[in-house]
DRENKEMAR-85030 format. One record per residue: residue number from 1; residue in three letters; x, y, z of N, C-alpha, C in turn. Coordinates in pm, whole numbers. Layout:
+------+-------+--------+--------+--------+--------+--------+--------+--------+--------+--------+
| vodo | dovex |    n.x |    n.y |    n.z |   ca.x |   ca.y |   ca.z |    c.x |    c.y |    c.z |
+------+-------+--------+--------+--------+--------+--------+--------+--------+--------+--------+
|  NUM |   Ala |      X |      Y |      Z |      X |      Y |      Z |      X |      Y |      Z |
...
+------+-------+--------+--------+--------+--------+--------+--------+--------+--------+--------+
***
This chain:
+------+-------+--------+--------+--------+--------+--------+--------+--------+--------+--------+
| vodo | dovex |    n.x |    n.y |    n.z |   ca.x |   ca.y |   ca.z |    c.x |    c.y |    c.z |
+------+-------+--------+--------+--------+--------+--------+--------+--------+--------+--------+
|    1 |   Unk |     83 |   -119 |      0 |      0 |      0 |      0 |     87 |    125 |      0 |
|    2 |   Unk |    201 |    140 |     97 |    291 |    246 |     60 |    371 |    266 |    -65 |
|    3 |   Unk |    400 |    137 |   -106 |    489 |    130 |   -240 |    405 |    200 |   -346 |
|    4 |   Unk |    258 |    177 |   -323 |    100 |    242 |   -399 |    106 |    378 |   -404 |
|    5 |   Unk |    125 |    455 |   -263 |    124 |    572 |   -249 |    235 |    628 |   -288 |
|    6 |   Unk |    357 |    611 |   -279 |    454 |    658 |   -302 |    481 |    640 |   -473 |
|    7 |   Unk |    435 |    529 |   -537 |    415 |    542 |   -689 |    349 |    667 |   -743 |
|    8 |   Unk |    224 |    650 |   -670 |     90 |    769 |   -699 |    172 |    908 |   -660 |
|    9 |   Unk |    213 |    887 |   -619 |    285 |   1106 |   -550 |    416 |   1075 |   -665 |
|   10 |   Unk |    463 |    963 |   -672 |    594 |    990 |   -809 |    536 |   1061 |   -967 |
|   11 |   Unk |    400 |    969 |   -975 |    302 |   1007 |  -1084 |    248 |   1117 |  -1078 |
|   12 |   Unk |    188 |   1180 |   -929 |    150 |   1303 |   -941 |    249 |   1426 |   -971 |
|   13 |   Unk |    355 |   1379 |   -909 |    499 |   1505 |   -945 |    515 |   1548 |  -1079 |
|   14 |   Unk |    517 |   1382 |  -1154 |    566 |   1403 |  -1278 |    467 |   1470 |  -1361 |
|   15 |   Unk |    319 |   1425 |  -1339 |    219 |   1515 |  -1397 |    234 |   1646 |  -1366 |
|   16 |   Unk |    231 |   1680 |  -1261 |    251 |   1823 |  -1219 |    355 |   1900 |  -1250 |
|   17 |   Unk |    458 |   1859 |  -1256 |    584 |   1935 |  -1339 |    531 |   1961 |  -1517 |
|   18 |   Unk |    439 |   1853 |  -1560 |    460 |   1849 |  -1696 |    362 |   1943 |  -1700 |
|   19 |   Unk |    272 |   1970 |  -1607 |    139 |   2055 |  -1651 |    179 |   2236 |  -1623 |
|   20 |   Unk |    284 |   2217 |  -1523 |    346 |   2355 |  -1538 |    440 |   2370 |  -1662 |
|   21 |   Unk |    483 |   2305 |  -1694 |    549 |   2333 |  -1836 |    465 |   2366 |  -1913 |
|   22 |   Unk |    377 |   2301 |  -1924 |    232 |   2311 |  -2043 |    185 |   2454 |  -2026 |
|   23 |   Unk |    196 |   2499 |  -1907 |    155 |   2617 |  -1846 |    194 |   2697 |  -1887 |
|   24 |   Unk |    382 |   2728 |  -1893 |    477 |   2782 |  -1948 |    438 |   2809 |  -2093 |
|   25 |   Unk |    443 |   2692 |  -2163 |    432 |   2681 |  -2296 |    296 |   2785 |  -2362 |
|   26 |   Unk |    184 |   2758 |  -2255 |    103 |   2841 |  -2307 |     77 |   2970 |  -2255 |
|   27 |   Unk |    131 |   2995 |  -2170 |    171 |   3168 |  -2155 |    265 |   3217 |  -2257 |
|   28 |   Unk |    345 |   3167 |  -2299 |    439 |   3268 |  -2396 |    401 |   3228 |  -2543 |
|   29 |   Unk |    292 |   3145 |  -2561 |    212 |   3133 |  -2689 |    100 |   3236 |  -2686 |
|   30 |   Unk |     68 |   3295 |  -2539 |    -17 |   3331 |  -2547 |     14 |   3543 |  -2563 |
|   31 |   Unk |    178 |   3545 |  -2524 |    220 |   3652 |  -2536 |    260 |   3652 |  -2702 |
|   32 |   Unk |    336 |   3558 |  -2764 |    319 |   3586 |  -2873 |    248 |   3601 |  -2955 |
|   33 |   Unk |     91 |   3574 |  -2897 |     16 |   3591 |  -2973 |    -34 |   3725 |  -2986 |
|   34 |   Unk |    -36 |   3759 |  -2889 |    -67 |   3938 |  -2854 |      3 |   4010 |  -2963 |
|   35 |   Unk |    166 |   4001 |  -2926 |    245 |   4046 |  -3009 |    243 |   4041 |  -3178 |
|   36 |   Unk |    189 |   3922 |  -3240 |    116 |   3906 |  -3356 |     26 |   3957 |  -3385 |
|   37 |   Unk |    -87 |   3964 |  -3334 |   -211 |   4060 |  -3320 |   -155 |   4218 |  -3319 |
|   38 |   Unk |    -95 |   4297 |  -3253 |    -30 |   4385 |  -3275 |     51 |   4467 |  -3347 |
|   39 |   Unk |     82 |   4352 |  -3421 |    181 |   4391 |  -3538 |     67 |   4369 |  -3659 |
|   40 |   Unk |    -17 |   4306 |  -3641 |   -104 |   4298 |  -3748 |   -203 |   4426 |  -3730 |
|   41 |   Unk |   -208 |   4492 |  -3639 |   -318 |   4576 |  -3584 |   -210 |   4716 |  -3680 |
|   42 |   Unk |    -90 |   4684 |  -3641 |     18 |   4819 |  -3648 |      3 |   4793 |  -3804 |
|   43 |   Unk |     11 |   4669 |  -3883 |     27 |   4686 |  -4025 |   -135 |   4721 |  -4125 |
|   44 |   Unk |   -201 |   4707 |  -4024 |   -345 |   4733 |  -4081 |   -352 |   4882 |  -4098 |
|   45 |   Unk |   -337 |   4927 |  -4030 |   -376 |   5076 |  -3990 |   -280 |   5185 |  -4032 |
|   46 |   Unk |   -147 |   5140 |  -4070 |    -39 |   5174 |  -4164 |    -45 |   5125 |  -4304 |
|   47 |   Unk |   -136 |   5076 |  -4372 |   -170 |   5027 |  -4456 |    -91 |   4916 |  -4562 |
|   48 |   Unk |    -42 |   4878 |  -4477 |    109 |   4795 |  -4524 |     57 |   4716 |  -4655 |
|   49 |   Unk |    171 |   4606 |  -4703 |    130 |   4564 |  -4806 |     26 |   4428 |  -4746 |
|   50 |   Unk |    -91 |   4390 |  -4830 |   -156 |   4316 |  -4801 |   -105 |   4156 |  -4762 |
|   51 |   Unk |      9 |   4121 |  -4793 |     63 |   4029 |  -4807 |    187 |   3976 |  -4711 |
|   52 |   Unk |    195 |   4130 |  -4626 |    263 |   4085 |  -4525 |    120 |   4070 |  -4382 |
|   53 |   Unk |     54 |   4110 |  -4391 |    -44 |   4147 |  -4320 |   -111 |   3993 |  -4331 |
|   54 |   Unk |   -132 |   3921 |  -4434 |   -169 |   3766 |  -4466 |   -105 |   3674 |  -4392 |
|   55 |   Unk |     80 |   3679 |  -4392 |    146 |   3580 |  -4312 |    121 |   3615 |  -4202 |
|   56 |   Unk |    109 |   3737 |  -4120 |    101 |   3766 |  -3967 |    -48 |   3703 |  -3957 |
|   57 |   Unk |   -115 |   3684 |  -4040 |   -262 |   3593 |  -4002 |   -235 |   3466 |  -3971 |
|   58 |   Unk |   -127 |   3454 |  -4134 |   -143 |   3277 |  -4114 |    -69 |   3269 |  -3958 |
|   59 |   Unk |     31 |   3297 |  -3958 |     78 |   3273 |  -3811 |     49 |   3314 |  -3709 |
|   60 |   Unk |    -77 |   3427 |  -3727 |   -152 |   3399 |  -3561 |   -257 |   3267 |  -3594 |
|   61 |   Unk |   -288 |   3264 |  -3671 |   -392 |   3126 |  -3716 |   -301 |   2991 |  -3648 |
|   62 |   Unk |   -189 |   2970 |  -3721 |    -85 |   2863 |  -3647 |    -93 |   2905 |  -3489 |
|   63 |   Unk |    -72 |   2968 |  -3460 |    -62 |   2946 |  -3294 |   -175 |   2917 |  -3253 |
|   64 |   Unk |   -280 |   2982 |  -3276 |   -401 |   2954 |  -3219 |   -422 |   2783 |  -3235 |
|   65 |   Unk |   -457 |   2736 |  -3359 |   -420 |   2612 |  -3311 |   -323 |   2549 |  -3231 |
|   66 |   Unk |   -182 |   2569 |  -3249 |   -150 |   2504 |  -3156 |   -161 |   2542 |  -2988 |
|   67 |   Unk |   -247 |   2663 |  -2959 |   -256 |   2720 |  -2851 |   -398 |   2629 |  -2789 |
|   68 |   Unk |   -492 |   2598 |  -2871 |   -577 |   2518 |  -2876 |   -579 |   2357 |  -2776 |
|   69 |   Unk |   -485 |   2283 |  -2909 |   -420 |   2177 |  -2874 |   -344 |   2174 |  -2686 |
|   70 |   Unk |   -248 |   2255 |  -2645 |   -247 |   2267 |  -2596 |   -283 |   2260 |  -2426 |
|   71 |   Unk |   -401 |   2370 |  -2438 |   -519 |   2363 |  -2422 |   -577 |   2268 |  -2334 |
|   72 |   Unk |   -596 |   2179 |  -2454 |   -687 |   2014 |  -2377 |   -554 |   1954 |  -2316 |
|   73 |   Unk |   -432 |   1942 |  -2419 |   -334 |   1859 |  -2291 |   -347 |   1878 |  -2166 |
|   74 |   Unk |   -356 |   2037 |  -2166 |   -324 |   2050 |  -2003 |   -451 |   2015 |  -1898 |
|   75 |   Unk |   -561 |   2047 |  -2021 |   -684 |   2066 |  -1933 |   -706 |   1851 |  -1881 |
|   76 |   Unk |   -647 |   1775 |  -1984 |   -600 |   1636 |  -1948 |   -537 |   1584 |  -1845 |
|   77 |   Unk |   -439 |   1656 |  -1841 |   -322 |   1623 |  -1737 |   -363 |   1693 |  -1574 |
|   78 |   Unk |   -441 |   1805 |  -1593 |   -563 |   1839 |  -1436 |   -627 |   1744 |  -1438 |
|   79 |   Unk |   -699 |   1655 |  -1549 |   -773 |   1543 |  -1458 |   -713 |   1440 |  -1436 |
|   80 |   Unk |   -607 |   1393 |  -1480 |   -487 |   1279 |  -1427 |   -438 |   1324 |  -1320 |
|   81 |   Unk |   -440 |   1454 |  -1265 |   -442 |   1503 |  -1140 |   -496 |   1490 |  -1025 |
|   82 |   Unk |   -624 |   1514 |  -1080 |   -716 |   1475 |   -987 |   -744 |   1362 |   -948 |
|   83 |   Unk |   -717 |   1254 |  -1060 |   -779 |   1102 |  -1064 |   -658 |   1014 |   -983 |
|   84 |   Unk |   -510 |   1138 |   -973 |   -425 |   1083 |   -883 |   -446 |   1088 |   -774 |
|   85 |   Unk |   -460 |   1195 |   -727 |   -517 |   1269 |   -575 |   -655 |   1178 |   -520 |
|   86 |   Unk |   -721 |   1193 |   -608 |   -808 |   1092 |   -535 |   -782 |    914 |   -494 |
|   87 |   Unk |   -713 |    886 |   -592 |   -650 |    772 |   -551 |   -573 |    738 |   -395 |
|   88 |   Unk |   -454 |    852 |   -434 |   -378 |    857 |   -303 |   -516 |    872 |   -146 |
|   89 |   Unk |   -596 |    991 |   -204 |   -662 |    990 |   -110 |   -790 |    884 |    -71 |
|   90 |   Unk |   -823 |    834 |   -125 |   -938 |    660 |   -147 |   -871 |    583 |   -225 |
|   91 |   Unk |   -828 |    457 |   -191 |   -755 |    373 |   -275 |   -884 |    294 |   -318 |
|   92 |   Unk |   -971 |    282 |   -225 |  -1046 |    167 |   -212 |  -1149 |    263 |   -307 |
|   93 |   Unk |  -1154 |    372 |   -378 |  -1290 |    432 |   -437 |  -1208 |    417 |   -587 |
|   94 |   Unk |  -1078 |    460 |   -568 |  -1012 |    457 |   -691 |   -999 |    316 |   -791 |
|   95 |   Unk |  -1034 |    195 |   -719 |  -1062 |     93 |   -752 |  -1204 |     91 |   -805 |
|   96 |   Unk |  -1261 |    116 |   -763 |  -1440 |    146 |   -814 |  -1419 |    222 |   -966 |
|   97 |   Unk |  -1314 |    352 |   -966 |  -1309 |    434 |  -1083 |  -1245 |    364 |  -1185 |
|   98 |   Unk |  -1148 |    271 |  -1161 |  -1041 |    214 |  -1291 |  -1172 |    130 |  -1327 |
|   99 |   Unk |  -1322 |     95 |  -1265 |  -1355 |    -16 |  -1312 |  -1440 |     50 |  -1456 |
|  100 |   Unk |  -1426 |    168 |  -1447 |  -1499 |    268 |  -1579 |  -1421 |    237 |  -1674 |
+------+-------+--------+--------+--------+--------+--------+--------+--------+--------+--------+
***
C-alpha cells in the first residue's frame, strides 16, 4: 500500500511538473500571440502591403491552433491530477473508478 502511495505522489509530481510546463508553454504562446495581433493591428492601420499582413494571419492562425491543442493537454493532465489525488486519497474508491 505504501509502495502504492509513493508510486501515486511519483506520478503526481511528474504530472505536475509536466502541466506547469504546459503552463509555461502556453503563456508565452499566449504573449506571442498578442504580439502578432499587434503587429497585425500596427500593419493594418499603416496600410502595409496586403501580403505581409496575410502571413502575420497565417501565423496567428498557427498558434491559435497550436494554442488550442495545448489547451486540452493541459486541461487532461488536471484530470490525471485529480484522478491521482483521489487515488492517493481513497484507494479503495479509486478501484471502483479504474472499473470505468
Amino acid at each position: 500500500m505504501l509502495v502504492f502511495q509513493e508510486n501515486l505522489a511519483g506520478e503526481n509530481y511528474v504530472l505536475s511538473r509536466q502541466k506547469d510546463e504546459l503552463a509555461e508553454n502556453l503563456n508565452a504562446a499566449e504573449v506571442k500571440l498578442r504580439k502578432l495581433q499587434s503587429e497585425i493591428d500596427d500593419l493594418t492601420e499603416s496600410q502595409t502591403q496586403a501580403t505581409e499582413v496575410t502571413a502575420l494571419k497565417r501565423d496567428k492562425h498557427g498558434l491559435q491552433s497550436k494554442l488550442k491543442g495545448k489547451v486540452l493537454v493541459l486541461s487532461l493532465l488536471r484530470i490525471q491530477d485529480l484522478v491521482a489525488a483521489y487515488r492517493v486519497a481513497s484507494p479503495s474508491g479509486a478501484a471502483k473508478l479504474c472499473q470505468f
